[in-house]
N, C-alpha and C positions, 0 to 999 in steps of 0.2 A: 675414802681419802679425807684426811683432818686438813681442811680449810687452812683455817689457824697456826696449825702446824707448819704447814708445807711454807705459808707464808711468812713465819718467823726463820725458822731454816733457811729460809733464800737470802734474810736480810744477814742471817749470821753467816752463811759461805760469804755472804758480799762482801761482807768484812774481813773475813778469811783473806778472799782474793786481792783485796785492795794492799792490806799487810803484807803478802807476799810480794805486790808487786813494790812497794815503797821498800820495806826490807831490802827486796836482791837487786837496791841502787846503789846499797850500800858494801855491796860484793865488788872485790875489784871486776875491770874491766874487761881483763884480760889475762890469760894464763899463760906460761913460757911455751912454747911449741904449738898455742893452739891456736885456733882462728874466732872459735869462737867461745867467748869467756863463760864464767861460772855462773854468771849473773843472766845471761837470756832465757836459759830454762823455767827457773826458779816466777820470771817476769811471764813467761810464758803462758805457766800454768796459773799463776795468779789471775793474770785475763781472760784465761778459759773459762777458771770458775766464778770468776767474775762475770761472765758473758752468760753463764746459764743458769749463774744465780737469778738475773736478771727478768731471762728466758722465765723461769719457775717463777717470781713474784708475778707476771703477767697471767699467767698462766693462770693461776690460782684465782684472778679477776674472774677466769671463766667457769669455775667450778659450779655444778650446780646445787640448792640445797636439798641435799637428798638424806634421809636418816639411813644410812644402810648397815650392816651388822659389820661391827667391828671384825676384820680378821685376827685369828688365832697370831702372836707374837712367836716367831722361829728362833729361840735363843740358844740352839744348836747350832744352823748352820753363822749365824754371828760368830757364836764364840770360833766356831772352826778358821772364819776368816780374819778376825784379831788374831787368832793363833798364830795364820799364815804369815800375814803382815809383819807381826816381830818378829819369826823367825827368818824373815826376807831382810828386815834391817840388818839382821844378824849374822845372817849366812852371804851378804851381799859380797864383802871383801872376799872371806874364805874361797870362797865358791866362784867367786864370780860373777858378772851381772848376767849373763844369757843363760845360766842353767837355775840363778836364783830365781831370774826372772820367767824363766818355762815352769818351775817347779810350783813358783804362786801362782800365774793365771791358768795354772794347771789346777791346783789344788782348789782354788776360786770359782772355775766351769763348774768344775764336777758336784762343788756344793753346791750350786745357785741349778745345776739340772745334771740329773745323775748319766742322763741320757748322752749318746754320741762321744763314749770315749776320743774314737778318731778324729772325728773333728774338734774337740777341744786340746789332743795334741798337738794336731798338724795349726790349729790357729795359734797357741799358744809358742810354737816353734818358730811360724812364721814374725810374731810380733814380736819375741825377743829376739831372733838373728837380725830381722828387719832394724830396730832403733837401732842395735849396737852397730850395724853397716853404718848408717844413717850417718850417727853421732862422732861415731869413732873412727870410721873409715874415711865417708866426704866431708862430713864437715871439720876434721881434725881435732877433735874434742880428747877427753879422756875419760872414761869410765875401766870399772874393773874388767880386766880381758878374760880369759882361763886361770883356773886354779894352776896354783906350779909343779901341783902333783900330779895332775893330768900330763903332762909334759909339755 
């Protein structure tokens, strides 16, 4: 683990998060039909990673100094999850959010461990029906539903 690294990174998500949350103040409030506006997400995730940016710059206090061998850089499975990721922005509308979103943390398990098809469908199933109930069901929000071509 790069010290250094890890510890700049924390300060740069902080800032990430911080932006996000000042940013989605500037979202309205409130959307027509929904309860809950455009702007809590956006706030949400900003505090999150703000929260563990935090978490990692702590952390990083605790590392100890050890010289240990740099690992090998995997710039396979990177490129395959950038790949995902733009085709998830892309395929979001089209597609819909619950099959775009099964299809990347599908495509995401299976790079990060080739292992347990099963269980990276059934988790990847579960986490996308799950937010879209979540979001779109209780709390009245709006995300992409079904493609129109599906019926």
């Amino acid at each position: 683990m790069s010290k250094s690294f890890d510890r700049y990174a924390s300060l740069l998500f902080f800032v990430i998060g911080a932006a996000f949350m000042i940013e989605s103040q500037r979202i309205t409030h409130t959307a027509y039909g929904s309860k809950v506006g455009p702007d809590v997400f956006p706030f949400l995730l900003g505090l999150i990673l703000g929260l563990l940016s935090i978490k990692l710059f702590f952390e990083t206090l605790k590392y100890e100094n050890s010289t240990k061998e740099k690992g090998k850089l995997d710039y396979k499975s990177f490129g395959i999850i950038v790949a995902a990721a733009v085709l998830y922005v892309f395929l979001m509308e089209p597609v819909g959010y619950v099959i775009s979103t099964f299809l990347f943390l599908l495509v995401g398990f299976q790079t990060l461990e080739r292992r347990g098809i099963l269980k990276s469908i059934l988790v990847s199933l579960l986490f996308s029906a799950g937010v879209y109930v979540l979001f779109a069901v209780i709390l009245k929000g709006t995300l992409p539903g079904w493609p129109v071509w599906l019926g």
